[in-house]
C-alpha positions as CSV (number, residue, x, y, z in Angstrom):
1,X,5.6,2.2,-12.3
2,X,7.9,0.3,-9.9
3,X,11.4,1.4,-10.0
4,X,13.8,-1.2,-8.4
5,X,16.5,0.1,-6.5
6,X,19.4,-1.0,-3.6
7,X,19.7,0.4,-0.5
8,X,22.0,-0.5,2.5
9,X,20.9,-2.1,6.1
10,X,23.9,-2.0,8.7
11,X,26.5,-2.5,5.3
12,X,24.4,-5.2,4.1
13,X,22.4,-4.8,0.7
14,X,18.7,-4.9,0.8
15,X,16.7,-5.0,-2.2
16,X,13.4,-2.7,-2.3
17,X,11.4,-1.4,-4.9
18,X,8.4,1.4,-5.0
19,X,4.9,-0.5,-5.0
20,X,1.8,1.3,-4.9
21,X,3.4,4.3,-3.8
22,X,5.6,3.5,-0.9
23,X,8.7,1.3,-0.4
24,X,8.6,-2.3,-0.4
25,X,11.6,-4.3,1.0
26,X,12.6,-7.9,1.0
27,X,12.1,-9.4,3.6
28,X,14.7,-12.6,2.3
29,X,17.5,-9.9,2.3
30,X,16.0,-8.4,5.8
31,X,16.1,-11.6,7.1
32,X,19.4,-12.5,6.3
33,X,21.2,-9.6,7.8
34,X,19.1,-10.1,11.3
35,X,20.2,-13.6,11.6
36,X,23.6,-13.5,10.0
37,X,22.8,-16.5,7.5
38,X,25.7,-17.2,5.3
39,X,23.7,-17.0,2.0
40,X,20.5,-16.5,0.3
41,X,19.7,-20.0,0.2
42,X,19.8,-20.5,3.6
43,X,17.8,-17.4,4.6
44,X,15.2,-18.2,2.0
45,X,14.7,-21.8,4.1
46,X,14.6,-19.7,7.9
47,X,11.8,-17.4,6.0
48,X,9.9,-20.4,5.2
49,X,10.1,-21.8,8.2
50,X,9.8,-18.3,10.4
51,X,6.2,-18.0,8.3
52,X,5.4,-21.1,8.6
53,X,5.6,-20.9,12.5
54,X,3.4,-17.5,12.0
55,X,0.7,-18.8,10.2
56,X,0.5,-21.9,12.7
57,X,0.4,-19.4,15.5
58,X,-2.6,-17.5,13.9
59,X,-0.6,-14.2,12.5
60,X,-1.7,-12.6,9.6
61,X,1.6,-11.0,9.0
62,X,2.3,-13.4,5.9
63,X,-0.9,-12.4,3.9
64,X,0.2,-8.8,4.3
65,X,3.9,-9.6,2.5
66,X,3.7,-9.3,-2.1
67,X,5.9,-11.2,-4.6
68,X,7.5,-8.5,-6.2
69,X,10.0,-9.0,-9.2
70,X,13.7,-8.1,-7.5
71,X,16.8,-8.4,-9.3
72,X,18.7,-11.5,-8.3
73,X,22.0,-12.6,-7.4
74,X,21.8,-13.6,-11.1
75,X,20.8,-10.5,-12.4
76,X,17.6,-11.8,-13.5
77,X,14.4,-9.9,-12.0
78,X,12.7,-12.7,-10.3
79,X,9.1,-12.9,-7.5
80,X,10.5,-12.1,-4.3
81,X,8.1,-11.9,-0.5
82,X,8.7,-8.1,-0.1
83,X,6.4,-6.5,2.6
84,X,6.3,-3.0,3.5
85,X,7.8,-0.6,6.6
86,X,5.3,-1.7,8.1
87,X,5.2,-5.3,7.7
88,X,8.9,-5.4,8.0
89,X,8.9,-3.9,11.6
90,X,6.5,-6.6,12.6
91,X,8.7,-9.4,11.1
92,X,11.6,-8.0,12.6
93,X,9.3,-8.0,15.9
94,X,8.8,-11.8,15.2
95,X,12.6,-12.5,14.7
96,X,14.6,-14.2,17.3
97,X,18.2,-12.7,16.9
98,X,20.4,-10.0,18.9
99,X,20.3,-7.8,16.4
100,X,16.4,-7.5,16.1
101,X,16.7,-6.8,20.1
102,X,17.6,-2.5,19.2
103,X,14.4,-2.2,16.8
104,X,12.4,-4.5,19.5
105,X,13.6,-1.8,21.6
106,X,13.2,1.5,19.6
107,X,9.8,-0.3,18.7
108,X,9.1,0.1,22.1
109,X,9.9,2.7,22.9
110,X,7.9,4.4,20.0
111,X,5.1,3.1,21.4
112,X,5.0,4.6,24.5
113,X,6.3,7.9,23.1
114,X,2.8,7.7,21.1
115,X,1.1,7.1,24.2
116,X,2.8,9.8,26.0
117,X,1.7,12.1,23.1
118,X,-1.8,11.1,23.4
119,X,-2.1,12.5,27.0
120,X,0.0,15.1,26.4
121,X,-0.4,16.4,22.0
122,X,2.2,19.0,22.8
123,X,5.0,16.4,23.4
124,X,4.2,15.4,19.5
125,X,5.1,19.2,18.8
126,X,8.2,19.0,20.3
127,X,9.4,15.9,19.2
128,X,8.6,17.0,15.8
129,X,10.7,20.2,16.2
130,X,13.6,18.4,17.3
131,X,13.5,16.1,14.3
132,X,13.2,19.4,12.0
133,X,16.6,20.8,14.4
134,X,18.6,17.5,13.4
135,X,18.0,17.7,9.9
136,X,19.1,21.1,10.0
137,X,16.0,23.2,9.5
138,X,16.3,26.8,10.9
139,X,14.3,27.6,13.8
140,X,12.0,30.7,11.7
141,X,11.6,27.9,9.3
142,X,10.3,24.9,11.3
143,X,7.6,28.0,13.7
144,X,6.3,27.9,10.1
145,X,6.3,24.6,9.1
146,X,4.3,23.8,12.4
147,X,2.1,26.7,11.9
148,X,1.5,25.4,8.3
149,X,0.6,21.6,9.9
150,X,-2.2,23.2,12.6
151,X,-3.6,25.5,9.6
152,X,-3.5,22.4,7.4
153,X,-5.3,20.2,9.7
154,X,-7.6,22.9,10.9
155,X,-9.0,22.7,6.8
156,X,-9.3,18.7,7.1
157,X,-11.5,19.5,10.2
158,X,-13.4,21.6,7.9
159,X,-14.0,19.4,4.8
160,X,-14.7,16.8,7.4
161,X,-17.8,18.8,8.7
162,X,-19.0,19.3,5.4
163,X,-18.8,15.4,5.3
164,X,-15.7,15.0,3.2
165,X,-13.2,12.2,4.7
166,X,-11.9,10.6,1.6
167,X,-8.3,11.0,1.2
168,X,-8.5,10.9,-2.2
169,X,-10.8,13.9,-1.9
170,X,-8.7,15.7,-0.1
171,X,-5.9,15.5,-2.6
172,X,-8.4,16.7,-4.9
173,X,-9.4,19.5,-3.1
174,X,-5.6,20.9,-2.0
175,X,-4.6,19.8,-5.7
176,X,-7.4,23.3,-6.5
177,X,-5.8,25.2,-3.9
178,X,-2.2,24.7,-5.0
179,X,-3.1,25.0,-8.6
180,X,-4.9,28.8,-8.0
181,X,-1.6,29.8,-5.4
182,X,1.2,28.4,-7.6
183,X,-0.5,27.3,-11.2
184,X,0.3,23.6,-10.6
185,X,-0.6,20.5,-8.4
186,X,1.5,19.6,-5.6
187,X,2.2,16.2,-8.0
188,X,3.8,18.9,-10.9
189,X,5.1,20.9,-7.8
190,X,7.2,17.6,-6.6
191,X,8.2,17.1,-10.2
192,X,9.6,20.4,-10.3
193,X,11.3,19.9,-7.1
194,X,12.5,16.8,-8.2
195,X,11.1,14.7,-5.4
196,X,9.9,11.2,-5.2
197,X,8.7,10.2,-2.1
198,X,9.6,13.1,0.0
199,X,7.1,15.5,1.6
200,X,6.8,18.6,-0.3
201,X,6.4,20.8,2.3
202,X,9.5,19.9,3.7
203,X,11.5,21.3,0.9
204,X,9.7,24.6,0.4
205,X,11.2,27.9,0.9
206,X,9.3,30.0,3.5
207,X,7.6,32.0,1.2
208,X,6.6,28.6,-0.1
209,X,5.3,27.8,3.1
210,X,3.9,30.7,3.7
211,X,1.7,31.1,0.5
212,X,0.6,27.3,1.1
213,X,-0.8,28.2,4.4
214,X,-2.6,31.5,3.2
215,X,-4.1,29.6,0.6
216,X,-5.6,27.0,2.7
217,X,-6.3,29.5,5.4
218,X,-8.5,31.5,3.3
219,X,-10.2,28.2,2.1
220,X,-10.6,27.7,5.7
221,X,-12.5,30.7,6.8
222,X,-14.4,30.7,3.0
223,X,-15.8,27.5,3.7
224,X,-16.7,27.9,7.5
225,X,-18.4,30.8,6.2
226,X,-20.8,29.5,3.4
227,X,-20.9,25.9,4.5
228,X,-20.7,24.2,1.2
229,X,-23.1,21.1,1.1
230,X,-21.3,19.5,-2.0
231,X,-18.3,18.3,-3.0
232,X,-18.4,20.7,-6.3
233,X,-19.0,23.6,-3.8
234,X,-16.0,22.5,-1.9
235,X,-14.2,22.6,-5.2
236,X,-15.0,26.1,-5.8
237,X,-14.1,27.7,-2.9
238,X,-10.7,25.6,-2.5
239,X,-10.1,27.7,-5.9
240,X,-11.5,30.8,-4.3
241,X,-9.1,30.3,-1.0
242,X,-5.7,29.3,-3.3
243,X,-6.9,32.3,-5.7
244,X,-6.3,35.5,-2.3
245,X,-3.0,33.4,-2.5
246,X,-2.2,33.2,-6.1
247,X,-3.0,37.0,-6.3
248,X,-0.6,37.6,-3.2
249,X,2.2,35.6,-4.6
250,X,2.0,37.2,-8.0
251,X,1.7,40.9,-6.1
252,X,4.5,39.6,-4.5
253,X,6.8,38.5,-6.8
254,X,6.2,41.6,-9.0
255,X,7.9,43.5,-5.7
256,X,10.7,41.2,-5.3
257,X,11.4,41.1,-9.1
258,X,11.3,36.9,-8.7
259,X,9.7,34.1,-8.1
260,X,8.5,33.1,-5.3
261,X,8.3,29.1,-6.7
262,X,11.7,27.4,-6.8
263,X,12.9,24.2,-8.1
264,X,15.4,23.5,-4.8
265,X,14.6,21.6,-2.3
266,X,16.2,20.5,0.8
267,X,18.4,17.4,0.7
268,X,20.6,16.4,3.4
269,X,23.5,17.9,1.0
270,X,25.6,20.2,2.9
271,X,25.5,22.7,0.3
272,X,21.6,23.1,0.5
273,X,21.6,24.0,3.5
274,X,21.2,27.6,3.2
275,X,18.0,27.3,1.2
276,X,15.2,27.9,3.8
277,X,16.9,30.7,4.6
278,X,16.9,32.0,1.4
């Protein structure tokens, strides 16, 4: 379902909406704010004219932009070019205007931080730390959210040498392993957690975390073991890995006289920031 909302770009108001999963922006309103047009006339007719230019010059960038009903200045929901994070950056790359000059830059600069990273993977680590620091994650809690990412791709490797690549087949596969550790998919985990687009992971609790990784650990060394030669096999012993979880967690919650599985999460909120150290 797409759920239209209104978010704010340097104090200016620019309409997006949830398509196929991810945000979708428009690019009129994205427009406007980089070139300081005085209305939403005007910045429809530089857009036109801005992908006109493209198309002449041989970009695909147009193709990649959806009409997408928006609310208008009306209040009518009306077919609006909307392109996505990705297709905004690269129209922003395409503008002529001081302010697209800082993302030009950070765009950059991006760029060669990925490239640095590439020579060097344990630059990604630590850039990845330092994100977790300014958001306000606890150090014990970010060693295991890291931990948690190597075990987690270390499994992909896995189900990739039993010739499973499909993402969709991965989500089917962790979907077994977090149904046998917490009795639900991470989809009826995030509606528990009330998320939406946010990463799950980042707004579990570390015995969250740390129950996530057994279970996919165990999957791990399960599957490394037997070599499963079907996707059905796979199946099985994702429920067989997330089951040495489930059993722990339950073991474990019978201890603590709780549950392990919560319905916080961690929002920028100043009260919940306590919660991974819960």
């Amino acid at each position: 379902m797409e759920i239209t909302k209104i978010s704010l770009f340097e104090g200016k108001k620019i309409r997006k909406t949830i398509h196929n999963g991810e945000w979708w922006l428009s690019v009129v309103d994205v427009v406007q704010v980089l070139t300081d047009q005085v209305d939403d006339l005007t910045a429809r007719k530089y857009w036109n004219k801005l992908s006109e230019r493209l198309k002449n010059e041989g970009s695909e960038l147009v193709t990649f932009c959806h009409q997408l009903k928006l609310k208008a200045q009306d209040g009518k929901m009306r077919e609006t070019d909307c392109a996505n994070p990705e297709g905004i950056l690269r129209i922003i790359q395409s503008v002529p205007s001081p302010k697209a000059e800082p993302f030009k830059r950070w765009l950059a600069k991006v760029g060669y931080e990925r490239i640095q990273e590439i020579e060097n993977p344990e630059l990604a680590q630590e850039r990845m730390k330092k994100l977790y620091e300014d958001k306000g994650y606890s150090k014990d809690w970010i060693d295991k959210r890291l931990r948690g990412i190597a075990i987690r791709q270390n499994l992909t490797d896995e189900w990739k040498e039993r010739g499973i690549s499909n993402e969709k087949d991965f989500a089917i596969l962790t979907a077994e392993i977090s149904k046998a550790t917490f009795g639900m998919t991470p989809s009826e985990y995030k509606e528990l957690k009330d998320l939406k687009k946010e990463n799950l992971r980042d707004h579990m609790t570390d015995l969250e975390l740390i129950f996530t990784m057994l279970g996919e650990k165990v999957t791990t060394k399960i599957s490394q073991k037997e070599k499963p030669e079907t996707f059905d096999k796979s199946k099985k012993v994702a429920r067989r890995g997330g089951n040495v979880a489930g059993n722990a967690r339950k073991q474990t919650e019978k201890e603590i006289g709780g549950s392990v599985i919560t319905k916080k999460n961690y929002l920028k909120n100043v009260e919940n920031k306590k919660l991974l150290a819960d």
